[in-house]
C-alpha positions as CSV (number, residue, x, y, z in Angstrom):
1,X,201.1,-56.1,121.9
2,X,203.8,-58.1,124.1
3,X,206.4,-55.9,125.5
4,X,210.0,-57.4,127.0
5,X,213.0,-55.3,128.7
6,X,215.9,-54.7,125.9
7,X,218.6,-56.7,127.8
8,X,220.2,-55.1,131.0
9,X,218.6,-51.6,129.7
10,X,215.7,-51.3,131.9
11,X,213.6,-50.4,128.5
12,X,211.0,-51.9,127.7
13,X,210.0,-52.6,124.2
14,X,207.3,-54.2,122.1
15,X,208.0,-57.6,120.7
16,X,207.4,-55.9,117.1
17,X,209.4,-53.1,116.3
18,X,208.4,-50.7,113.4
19,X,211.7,-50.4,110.8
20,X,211.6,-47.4,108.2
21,X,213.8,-48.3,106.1
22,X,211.9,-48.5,103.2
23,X,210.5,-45.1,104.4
24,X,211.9,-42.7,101.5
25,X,213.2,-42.8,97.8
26,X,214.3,-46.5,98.2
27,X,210.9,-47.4,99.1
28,X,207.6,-45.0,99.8
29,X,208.6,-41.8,98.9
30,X,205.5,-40.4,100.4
31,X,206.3,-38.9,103.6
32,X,202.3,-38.2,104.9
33,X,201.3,-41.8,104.4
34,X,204.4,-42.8,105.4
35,X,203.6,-40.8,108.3
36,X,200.3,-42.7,108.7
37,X,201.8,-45.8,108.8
38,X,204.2,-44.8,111.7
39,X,200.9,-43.7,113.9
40,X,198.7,-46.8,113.0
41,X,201.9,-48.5,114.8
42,X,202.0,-46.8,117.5
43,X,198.1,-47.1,117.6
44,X,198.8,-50.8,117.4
45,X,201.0,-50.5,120.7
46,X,204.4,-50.6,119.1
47,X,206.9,-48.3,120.8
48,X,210.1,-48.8,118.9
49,X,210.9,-47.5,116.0
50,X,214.0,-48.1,114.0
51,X,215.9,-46.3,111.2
52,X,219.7,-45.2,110.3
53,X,221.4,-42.1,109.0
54,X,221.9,-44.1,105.7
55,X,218.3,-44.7,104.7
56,X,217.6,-42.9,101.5
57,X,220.3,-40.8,102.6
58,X,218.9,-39.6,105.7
59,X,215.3,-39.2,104.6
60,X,213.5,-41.9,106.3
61,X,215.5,-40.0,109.6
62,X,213.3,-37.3,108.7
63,X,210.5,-39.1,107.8
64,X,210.3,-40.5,111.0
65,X,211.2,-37.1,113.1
66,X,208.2,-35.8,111.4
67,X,205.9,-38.3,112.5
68,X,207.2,-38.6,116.3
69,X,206.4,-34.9,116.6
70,X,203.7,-34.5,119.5
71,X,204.6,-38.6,120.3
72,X,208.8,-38.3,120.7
73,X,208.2,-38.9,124.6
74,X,206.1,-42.3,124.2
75,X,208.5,-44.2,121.8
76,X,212.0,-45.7,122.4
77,X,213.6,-44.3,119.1
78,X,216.9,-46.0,117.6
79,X,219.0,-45.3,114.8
80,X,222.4,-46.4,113.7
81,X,226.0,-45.2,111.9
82,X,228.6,-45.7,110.5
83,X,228.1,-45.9,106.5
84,X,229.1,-42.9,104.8
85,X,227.1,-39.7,104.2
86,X,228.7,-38.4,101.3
87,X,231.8,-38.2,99.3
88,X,235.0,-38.0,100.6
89,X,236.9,-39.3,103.4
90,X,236.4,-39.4,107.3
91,X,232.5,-39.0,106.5
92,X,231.6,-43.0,107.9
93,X,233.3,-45.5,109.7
94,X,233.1,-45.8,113.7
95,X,235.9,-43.3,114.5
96,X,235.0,-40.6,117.6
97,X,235.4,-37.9,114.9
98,X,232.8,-39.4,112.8
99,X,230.5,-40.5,115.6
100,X,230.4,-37.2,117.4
101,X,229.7,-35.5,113.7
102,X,226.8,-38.3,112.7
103,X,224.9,-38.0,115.9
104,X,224.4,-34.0,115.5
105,X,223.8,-35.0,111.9
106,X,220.8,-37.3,113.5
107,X,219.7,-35.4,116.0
108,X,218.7,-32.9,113.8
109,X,216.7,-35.1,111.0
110,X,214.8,-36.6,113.6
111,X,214.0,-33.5,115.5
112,X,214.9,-34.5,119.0
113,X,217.2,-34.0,121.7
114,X,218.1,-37.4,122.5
115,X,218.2,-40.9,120.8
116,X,217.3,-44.2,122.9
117,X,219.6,-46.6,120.9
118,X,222.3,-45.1,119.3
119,X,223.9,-48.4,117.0
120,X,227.3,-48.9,115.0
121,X,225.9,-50.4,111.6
122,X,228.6,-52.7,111.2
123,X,232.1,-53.3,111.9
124,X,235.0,-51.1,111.5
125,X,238.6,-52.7,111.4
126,X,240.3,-49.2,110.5
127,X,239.3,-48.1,114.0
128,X,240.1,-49.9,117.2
129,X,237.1,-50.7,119.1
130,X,238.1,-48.5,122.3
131,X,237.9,-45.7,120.4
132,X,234.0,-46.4,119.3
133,X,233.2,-47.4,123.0
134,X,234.7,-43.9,124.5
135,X,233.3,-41.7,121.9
136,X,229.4,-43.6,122.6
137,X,229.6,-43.5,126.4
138,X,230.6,-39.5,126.0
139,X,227.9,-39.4,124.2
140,X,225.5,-41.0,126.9
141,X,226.9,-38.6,129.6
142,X,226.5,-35.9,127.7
143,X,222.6,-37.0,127.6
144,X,222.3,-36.9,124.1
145,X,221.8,-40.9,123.4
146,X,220.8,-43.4,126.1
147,X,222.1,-46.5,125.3
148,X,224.3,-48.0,122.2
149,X,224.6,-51.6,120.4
150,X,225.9,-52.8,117.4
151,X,224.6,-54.2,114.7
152,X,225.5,-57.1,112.4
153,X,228.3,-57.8,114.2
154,X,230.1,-61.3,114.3
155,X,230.4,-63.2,118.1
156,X,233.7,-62.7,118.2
157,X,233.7,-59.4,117.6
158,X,230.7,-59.1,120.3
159,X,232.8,-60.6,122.7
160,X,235.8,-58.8,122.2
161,X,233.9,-55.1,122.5
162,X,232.7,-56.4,125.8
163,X,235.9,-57.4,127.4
164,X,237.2,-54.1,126.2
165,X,234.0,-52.2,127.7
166,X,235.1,-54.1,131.0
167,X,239.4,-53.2,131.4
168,X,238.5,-49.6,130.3
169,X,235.8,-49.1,132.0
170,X,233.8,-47.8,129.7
171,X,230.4,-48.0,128.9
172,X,229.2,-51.6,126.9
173,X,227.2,-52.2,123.7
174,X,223.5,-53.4,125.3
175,X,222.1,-54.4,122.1
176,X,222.9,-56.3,118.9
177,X,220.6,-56.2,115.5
178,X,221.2,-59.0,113.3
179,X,219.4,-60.7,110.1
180,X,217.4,-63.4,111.3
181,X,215.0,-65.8,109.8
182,X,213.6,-69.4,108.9
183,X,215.8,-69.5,106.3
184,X,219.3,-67.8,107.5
185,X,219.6,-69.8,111.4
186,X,223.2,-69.1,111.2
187,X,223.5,-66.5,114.6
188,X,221.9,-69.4,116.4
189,X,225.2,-71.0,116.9
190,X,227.2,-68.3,118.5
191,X,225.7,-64.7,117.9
192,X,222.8,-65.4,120.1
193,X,224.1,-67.3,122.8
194,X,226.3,-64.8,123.2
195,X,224.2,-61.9,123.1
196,X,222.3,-64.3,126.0
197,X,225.6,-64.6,128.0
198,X,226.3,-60.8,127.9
199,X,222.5,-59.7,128.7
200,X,222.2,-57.8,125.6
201,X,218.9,-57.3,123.9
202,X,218.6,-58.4,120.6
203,X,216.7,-56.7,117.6
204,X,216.4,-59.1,114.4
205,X,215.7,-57.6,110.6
206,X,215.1,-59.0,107.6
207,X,212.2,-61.8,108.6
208,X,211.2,-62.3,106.1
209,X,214.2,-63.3,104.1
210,X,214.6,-60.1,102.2
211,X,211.0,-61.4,101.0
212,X,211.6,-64.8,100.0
213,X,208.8,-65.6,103.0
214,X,206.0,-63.0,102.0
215,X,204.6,-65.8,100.0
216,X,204.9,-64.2,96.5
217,X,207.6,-66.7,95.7
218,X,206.2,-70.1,95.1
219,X,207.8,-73.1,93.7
220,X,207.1,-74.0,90.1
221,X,205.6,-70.5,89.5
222,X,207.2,-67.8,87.3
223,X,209.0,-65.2,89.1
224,X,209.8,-61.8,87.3
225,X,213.0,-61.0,87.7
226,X,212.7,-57.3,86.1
227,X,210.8,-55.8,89.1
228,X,210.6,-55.5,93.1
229,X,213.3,-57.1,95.2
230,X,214.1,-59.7,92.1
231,X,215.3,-57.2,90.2
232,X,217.6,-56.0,92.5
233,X,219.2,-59.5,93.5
234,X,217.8,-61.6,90.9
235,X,220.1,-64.2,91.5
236,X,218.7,-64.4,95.0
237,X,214.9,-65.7,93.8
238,X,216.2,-67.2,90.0
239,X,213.7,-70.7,90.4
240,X,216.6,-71.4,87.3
241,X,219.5,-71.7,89.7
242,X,220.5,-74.5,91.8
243,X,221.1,-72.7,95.0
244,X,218.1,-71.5,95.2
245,X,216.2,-74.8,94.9
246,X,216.4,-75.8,99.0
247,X,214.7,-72.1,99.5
248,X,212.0,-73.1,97.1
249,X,211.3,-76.4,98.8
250,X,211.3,-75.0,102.4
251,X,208.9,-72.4,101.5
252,X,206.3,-75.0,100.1
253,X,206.6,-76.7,103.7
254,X,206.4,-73.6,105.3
255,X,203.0,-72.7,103.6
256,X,201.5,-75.7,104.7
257,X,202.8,-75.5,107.9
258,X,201.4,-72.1,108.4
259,X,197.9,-73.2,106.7
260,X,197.9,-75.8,109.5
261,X,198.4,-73.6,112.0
262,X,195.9,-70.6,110.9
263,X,198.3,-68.1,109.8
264,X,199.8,-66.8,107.0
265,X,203.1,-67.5,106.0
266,X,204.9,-63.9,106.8
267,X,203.0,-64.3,110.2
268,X,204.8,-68.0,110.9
269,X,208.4,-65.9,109.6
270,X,208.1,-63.5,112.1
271,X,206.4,-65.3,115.5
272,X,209.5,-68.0,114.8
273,X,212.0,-65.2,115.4
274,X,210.1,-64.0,118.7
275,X,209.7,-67.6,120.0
276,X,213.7,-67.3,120.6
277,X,214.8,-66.7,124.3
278,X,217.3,-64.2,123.2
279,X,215.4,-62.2,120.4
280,X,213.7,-59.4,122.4
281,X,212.0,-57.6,119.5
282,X,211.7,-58.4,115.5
283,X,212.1,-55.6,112.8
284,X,208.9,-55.6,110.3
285,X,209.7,-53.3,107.4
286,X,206.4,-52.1,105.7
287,X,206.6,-49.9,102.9
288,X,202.4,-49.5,102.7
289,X,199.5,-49.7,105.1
290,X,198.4,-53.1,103.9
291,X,201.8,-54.8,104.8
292,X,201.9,-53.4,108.3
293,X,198.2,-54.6,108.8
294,X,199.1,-57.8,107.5
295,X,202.1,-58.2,109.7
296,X,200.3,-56.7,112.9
297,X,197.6,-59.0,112.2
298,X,199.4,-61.7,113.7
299,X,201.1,-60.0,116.6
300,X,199.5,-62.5,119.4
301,X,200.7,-65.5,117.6
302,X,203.3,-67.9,119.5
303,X,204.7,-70.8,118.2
304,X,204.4,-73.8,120.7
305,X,207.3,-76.7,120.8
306,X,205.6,-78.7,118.1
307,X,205.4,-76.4,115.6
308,X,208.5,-75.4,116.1
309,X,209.9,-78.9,116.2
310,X,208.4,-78.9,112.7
311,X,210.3,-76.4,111.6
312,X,213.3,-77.3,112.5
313,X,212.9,-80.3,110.6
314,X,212.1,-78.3,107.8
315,X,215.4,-75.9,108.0
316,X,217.7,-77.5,110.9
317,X,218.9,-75.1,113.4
318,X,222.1,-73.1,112.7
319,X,221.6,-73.2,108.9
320,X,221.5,-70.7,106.8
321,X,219.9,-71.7,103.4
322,X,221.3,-68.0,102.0
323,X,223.6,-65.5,102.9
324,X,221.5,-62.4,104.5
325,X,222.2,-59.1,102.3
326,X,224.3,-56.3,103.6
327,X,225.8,-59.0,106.2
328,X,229.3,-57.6,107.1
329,X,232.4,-59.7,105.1
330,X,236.0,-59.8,107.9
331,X,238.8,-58.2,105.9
332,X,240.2,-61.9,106.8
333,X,238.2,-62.8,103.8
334,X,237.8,-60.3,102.0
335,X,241.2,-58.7,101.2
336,X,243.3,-61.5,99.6
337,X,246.7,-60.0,100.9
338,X,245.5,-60.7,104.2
339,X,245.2,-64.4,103.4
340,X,248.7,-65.0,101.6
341,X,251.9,-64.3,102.8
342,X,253.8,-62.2,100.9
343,X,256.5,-63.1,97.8
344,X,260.2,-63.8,98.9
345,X,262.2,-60.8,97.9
346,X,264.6,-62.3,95.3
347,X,268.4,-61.7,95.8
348,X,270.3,-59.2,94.2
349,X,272.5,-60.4,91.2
């Protein structure tokens, strides 16, 4: 296993990083074997485990505390908030109150006393930025995470949370987690560079393309849209749909690309998204044993300039061929009233 320092942390990390967040009633419901998986990981010389508070509703947080126990010192544990836990209001977001609440709310799942990477999920326009960074940086100096990052977070808004950091001296988000894959290049153009420019470390999910590149999905071969990952986004792998015809194709030059090389096809996904200077460790999701074998299997593999010359020729770089699930939408966009100005008030009579 390769291990490289999470940007200007001083931790190091191993190029794969285990994710649980099929680790509960989303995915395995089976906490012992998911249990096994998280030691065969470790076994394997990963040290980073991922999760969030929203995973099966805080199960895979427990999931994973129960396997760390007699381990919690040798792994660099991360978790994330910031979508709600519950009904009502005030229980998500990025506010202080909700922060301070979430990380008890954590802490206590997993079983520890402290959290290595403590990340905001996604955006949050309802709370200004300053407030996030002085409620995290409390919560390093009071020794109860060690470092924060964000996650799925646009440049801009990167860059703006960094300049912020910097006139209130307060402490800075070291890390940023976004999709990444052959197929969805888009944070080549501005999310990594500037993730590069600010020294943060970067931890990429979703590889695999939600699954589009575990090589179930072949071109001219039925796909049943009633089960697994189709049935949840069927529109996503529908062969029947236009938009998803350039996927198709790619994936049939990806196959052979990755028979040329020796390896299989989710093995190519995931060694492309480590061969980029800024990525510092890639997010594999297994739900069983098999998968994470599979996956780990290939763990040496890099991907010299030709190869990936030929894969940019296949999906250029900067493109994204499909838009990532769960990838945060501006209000900008979002909320129509925020792109029309609003009707003349009419005189009175």
């Amino acid at each position: 296993m390769r291990y490289r320092v999470l940007g200007g942390t001083g931790i190091e990390v191993s190029v794969h990083c285990l994710g649980t967040m099929m680790f509960g009633a989303v995915g395995n419901p089976d906490h012992d074997d998911c249990a096994r998986i998280v030691h065969a990981a470790l076994d394997r010389g990963v040290n980073m485990v991922d999760t969030a508070d929203m995973y099966s509703a805080g199960e895979s947080e427990v999931i994973v505390g129960k396997a760390l126990r007699g381990r919690r010192d040798d792994v660099v544990l991360a978790t994330k908030v910031h979508f709600p836990m519950g009904e009502g209001p005030n229980r998500g977001g990025n506010s202080r109150r909700w922060i301070v609440r979430a990380v008890e709310d954590s802490l206590r799942r997993l079983g520890t006393d402290w959290i290595d990477l403590y990340q905001v999920h996604r955006p949050d326009h309802t709370t200004d930025v300053e407030e996030t960074l002085a409620a995290l940086s409390d919560l390093v100096r009071a020794g109860k995470i060690r470092a924060f990052g964000c996650s799925t977070f646009p440049a801009e808004e990167i860059v703006e949370a960094q300049h912020v950091a910097e006139r209130r001296a307060l402490g800075r988000f070291r890390s940023e987690q976004p999709p990444y894959s052959i197929l969805a290049r888009g944070i080549e153009a501005s999310v990594l560079p500037v993730c590069l420019r600010h020294r943060m470390g970067v931890l990429v999910w979703s590889p695999l393309a939600s699954g589009f590149l575990s090589g179930r999905y072949r071109q001219g071969q039925p796909v049943d849209l009633t089960s697994g990952r189709p049935a949840r986004t069927p529109a996503r792998f529908d062969p029947e749909l236009p938009g998803n015809a350039a996927k198709y194709a790619a994936v049939e030059h990806l196959v052979a690309l990755a028979d040329e090389v020796g390896c299989t096809l989710p093995q190519l996904a995931v060694a492309f998204t480590a061969a980029h200077p800024a990525v510092t460790s890639t997010i594999i999701g297994p739900r069983t044993m098999d998968q994470l074998d599979a996956l780990l299997a290939g763990a040496a593999l890099t991907l010299d300039d030709a190869v990936l010359d030929r894969i940019d020729e296949i999906v250029p770089p900067g493109v994204n061929l499909y838009q990532p699930d769960g990838v945060w939408s501006p209000p900008a966009l979002t909320d129509p009233s925020r792109r029309r100005r609003p009707m003349p008030e009419r005189a009175a009579a």
